[in-house]
C-alpha positions in Angstrom: -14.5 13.4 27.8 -15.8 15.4 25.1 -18.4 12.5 23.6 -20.1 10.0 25.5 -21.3 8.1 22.8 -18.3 7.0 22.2 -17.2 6.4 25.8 -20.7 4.0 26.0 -19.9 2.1 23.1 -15.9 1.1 24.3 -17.7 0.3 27.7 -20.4 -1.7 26.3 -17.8 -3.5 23.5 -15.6 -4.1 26.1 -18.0 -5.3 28.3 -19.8 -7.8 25.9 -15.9 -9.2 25.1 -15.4 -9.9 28.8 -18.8 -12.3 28.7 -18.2 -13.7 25.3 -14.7 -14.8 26.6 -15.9 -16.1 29.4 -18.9 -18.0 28.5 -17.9 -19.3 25.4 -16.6 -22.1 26.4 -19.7 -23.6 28.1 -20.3 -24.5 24.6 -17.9 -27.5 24.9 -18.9 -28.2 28.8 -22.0 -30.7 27.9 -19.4 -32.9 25.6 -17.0 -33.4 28.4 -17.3 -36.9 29.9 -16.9 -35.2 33.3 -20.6 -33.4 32.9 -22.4 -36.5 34.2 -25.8 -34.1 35.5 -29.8 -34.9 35.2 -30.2 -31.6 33.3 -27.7 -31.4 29.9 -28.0 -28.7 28.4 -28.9 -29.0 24.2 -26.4 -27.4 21.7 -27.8 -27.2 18.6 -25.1 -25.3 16.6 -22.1 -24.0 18.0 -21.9 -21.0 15.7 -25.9 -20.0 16.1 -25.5 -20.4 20.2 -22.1 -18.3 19.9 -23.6 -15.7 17.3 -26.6 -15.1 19.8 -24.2 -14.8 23.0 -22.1 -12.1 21.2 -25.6 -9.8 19.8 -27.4 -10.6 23.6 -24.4 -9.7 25.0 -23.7 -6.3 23.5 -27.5 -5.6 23.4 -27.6 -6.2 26.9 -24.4 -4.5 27.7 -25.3 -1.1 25.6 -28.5 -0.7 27.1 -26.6 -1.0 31.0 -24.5 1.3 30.2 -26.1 3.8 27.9 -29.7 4.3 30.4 -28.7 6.7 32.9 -31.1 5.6 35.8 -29.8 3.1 38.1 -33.1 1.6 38.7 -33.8 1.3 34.9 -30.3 -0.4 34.5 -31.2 -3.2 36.8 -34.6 -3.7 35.4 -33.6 -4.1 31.9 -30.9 -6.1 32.9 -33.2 -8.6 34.4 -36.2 -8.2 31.7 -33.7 -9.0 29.0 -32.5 -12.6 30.7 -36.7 -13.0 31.2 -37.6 -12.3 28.0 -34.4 -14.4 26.8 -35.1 -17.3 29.0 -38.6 -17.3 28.4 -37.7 -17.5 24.4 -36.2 -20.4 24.8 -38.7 -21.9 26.6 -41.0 -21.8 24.1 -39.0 -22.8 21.3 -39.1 -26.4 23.6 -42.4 -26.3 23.9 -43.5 -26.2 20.7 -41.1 -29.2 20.1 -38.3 -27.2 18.6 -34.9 -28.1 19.9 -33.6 -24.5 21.3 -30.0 -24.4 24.0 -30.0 -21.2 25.5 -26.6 -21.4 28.0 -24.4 -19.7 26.3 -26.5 -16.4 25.5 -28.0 -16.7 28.9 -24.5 -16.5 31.0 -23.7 -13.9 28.1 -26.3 -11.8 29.1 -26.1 -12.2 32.4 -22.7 -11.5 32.8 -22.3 -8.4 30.2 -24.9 -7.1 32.1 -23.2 -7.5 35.5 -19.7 -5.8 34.4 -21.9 -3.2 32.7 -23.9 -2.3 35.9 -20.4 -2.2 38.0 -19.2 0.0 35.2 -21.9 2.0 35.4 -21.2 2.6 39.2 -17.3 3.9 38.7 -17.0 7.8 38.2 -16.4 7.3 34.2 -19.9 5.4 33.9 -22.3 7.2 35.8 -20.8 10.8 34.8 -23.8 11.3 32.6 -26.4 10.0 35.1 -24.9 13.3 37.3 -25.1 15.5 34.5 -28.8 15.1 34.2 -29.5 15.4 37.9 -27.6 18.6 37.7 -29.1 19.4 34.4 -32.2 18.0 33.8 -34.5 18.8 31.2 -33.0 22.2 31.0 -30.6 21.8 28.4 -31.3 19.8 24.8 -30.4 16.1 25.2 -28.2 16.1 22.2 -26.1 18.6 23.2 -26.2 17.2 26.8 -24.9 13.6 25.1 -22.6 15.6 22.9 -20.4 18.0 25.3 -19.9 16.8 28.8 -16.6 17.3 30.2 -15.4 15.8 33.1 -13.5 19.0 34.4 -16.9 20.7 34.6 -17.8 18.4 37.4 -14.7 17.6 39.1 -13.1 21.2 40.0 -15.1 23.8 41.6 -17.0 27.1 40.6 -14.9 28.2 37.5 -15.6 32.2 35.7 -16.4 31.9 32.0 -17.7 34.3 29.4 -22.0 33.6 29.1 -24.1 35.5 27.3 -27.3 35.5 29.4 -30.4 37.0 28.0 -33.6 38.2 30.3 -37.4 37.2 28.5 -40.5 38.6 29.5 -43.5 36.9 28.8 -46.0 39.3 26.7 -48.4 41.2 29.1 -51.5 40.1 29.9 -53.3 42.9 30.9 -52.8 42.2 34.8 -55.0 38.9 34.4 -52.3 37.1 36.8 -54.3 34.1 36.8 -53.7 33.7 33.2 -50.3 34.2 33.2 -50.0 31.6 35.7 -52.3 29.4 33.5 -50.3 29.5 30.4 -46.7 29.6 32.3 -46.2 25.5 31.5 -47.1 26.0 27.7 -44.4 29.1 27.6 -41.7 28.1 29.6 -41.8 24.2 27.5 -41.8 26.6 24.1 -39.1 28.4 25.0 -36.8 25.4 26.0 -37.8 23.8 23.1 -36.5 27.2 21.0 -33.5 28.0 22.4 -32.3 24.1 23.2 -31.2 24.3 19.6 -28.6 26.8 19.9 -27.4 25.2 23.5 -29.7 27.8 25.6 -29.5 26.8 29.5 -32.5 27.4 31.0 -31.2 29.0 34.8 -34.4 30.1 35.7 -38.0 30.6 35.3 -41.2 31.6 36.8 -44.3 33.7 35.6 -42.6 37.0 34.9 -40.4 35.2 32.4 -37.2 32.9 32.0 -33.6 33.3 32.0 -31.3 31.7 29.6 -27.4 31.1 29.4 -25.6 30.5 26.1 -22.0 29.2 26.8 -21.7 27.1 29.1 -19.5 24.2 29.5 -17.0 25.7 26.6 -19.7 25.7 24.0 -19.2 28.5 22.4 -22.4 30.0 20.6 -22.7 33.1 18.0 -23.9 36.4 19.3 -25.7 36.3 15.9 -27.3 32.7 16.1 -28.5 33.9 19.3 -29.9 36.8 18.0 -31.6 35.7 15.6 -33.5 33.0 17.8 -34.4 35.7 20.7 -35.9 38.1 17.6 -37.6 35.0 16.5 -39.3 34.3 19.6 -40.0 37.5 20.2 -41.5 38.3 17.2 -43.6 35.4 17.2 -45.0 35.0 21.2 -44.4 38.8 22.1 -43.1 40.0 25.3 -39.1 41.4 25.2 -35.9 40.3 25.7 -32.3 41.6 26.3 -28.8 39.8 25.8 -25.8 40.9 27.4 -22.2 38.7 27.6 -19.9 38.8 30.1 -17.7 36.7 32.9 -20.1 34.6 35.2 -19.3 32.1 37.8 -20.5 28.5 36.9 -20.5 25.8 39.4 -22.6 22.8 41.3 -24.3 24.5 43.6 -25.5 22.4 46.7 -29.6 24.0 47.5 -31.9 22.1 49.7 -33.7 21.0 46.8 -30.3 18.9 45.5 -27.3 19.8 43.8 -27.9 21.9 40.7 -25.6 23.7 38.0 -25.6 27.3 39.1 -24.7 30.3 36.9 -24.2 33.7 39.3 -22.7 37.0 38.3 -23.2 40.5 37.6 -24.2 40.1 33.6 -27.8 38.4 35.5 -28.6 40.8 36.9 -27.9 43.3 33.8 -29.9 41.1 31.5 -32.8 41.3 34.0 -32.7 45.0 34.2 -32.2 45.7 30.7 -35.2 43.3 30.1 -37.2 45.6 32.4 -36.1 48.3 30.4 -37.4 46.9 27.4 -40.3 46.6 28.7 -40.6 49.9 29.7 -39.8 51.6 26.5 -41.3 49.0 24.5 -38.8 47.6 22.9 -38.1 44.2 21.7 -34.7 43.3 22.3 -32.0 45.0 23.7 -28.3 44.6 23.7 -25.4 46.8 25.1 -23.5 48.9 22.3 -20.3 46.6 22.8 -22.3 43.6 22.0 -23.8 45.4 19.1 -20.6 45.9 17.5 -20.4 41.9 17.1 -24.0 42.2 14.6 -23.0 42.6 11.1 -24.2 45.8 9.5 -25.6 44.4 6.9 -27.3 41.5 9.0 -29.0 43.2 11.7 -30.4 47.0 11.6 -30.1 48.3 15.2 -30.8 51.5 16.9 -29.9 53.5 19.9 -32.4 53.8 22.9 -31.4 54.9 25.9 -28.6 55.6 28.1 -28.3 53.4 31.6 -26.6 53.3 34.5 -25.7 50.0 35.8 -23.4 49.4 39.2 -21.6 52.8 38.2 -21.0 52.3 34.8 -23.0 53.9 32.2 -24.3 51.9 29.1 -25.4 52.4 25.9 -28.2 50.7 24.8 -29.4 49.6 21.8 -32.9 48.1 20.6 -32.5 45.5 17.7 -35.0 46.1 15.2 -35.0 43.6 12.9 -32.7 41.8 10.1 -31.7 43.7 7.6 -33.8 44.3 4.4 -32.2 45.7 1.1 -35.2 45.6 -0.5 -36.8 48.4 2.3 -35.3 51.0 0.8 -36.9 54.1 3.6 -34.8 51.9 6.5 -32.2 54.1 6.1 -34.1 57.0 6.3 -35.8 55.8 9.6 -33.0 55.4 11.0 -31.9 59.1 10.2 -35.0 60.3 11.5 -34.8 58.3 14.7 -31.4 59.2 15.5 -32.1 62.9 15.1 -34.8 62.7 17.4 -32.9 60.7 20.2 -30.0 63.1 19.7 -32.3 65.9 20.6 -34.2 64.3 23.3 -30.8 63.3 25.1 -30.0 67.1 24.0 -33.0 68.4 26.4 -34.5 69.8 22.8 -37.6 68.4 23.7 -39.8 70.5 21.1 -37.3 68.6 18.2 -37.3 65.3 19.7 -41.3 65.5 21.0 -41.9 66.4 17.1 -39.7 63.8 15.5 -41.0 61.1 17.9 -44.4 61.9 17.1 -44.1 61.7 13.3 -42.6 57.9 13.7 -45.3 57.1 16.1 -47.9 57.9 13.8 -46.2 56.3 10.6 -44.6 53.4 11.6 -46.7 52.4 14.6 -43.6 52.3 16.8 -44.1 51.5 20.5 -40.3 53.1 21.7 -40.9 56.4 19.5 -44.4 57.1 20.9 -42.9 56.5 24.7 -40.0 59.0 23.8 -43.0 61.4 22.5 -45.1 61.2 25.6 -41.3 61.8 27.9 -40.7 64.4 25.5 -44.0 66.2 26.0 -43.9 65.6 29.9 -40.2 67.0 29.9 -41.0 70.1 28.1 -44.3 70.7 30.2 -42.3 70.9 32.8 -39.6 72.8 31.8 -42.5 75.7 31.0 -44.5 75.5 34.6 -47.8 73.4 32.8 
């Protein structure tokens, strides 16, 4: 089931066309001779009664079916038939004639087969997506891609891309950081909801995000653009890696949750520390760099890593790419000669080169390479 929407509506047509045929013909009970009762009910028209089952029907019957909370089901079941009943009511006591009947049973019964539908597998699938979910992926996309197999087989391996974000330093005030961790962590859900980001965890070092999951496919680019954008605008660093992760309910003591484990969550989070370490912004490995345009994205090289004994290239991206700069090209030169050296053990060259983009360009990465530089060669000397 790749729309609920739709799903809810069938349910709730169908649902309003089982009451409709079944209570419509309590329109014609009063005129039988057999209804010999103290109470008769009034018909005024048979048209305006029936037109007002079939709307207080369907009303009733979409908002049973479409409110994922059981509780909330029940309660505007029964407010509806109050606030119908009580209507009607005072159209007769003002003196205005006023048979209410027919949309009464409507109601009533559209929103009793709604509420057993709403019980089966097919109607409460949503309800279990947001316990499993939450608030931790957009609502539109939640109401727009839930797909039954997802929750009916077990843990399944897909291709994520998971990306590691630091919240911006704040000087070792932990306090703070604890202060401010409900304004960050609701920002950035909020941000990355609109490209499908999953938040899978968070506290007050920083948050983890998946893109991916649940066979939504999502641009390395789109994603890139909207970590550079956060970044760029709250601080703090980020990394992005892509690769197979096991998805799957997974049954804590809190509840049942959707899970996301594998090996690229723990590369993201180490590249993130990385980052941090040679302040960078965002990082990506050099096979995910390859999917950034040329001419959309300027990256550079930074370091290279070890990770679970395979060795990675990292790259830090720098920005999107400017035509009108027309020195870019030239940084980059520069920066590459100098990384080529450092990784060279030239560490007069690189400490040099470093230096002069420090000082110019007021580049956090170059002027950690020029301190490393200058540490390496002092103690290649004896200092």
């Amino acid at each position: 089931m790749k729309n609920p929407l739709i799903l809810h509506l069938k349910a709730s047509l169908i649902c309003a066309l089982i009451a409709i045929v079944v209570v419509l013909p309590l329109l014609w009970a009063p005129l039988l001779p057999a209804w010999d009762l103290a109470w008769r009910p009034t018909v005024i028209s048979p048209r305006v009664e029936a037109l007002l089952a079939v709307v207080m029907a369907f009303a009733v019957a979409w908002c049973v079916v479409d409110i994922p909370r059981r509780g909330l089901k029940v309660l505007v079941w029964l407010a509806s038939l109050w606030l119908l009943f009580s209507g009607i009511w005072l159209f007769q006591l003002y003196g205005h004639a006023a048979g209410g009947l027919v949309p009464l049973a409507a109601a009533g019964l559209a929103g009793a087969v709604a509420l057993t539908f709403s019980f089966s597998p097919a109607g409460s699938r949503r309800a279990r997506w947001e316990s499993l979910v939450g608030s931790r992926i957009a609502p539109e996309f939640l109401r727009a891609m839930i797909d039954q197999r997802y929750l009916e087989e077990g843990p399944r391996t897909e291709e994520l891309a998971v990306s590691e974000i630091l919240w911006p330093s704040d000087g070792g005030d932990e306090s703070q950081a604890w202060d401010q961790l409900a304004g960050r962590s609701a920002a950035a859900v909020a941000h990355f909801q609109r490209v499908g980001g999953y938040l899978e965890h968070c506290d007050s070092e920083g948050a983890r995000f998946v893109f991916g999951c649940w066979g939504n496919e999502t641009k390395t680019e789109d994603i890139i653009r909207e970590l550079f954008a956060w970044v760029d605008k709250v601080g703090g660093c980020a990394s992005l890696v892509r690769g197979q992760c096991l998805t799957g309910v997974g049954h804590l003591p809190a509840g049942a949750r959707w899970t996301v484990g594998g090996a690229p969550l723990r590369q993201a989070a180490r590249m993130a520390a990385a980052a941090r370490s040679y302040a960078a912004k965002l990082l990506v490995d050099d096979t995910l760099s390859r999917e950034l345009a040329s001419e959309t994205w300027n990256s550079r090289r930074l370091a290279w890593w070890d990770f679970e004994g395979e060795r990675v290239l990292l790259r830090e991206v720098t920005g999107p790419f400017d035509p009108s700069k027309s020195g870019s090209a030239d940084l980059t030169r520069r920066w590459d000669s100098a990384w080529e050296a450092f990784w060279s053990g030239d560490w007069t060259t690189a400490g040099n080169g470093f230096s002069a983009l420090a000082r110019e360009e007021n580049d956090g990465a170059a002027r950690i390479f020029a301190l490393r530089s200058d540490a390496a060669r002092r103690q290649d000397v004896g200092l």
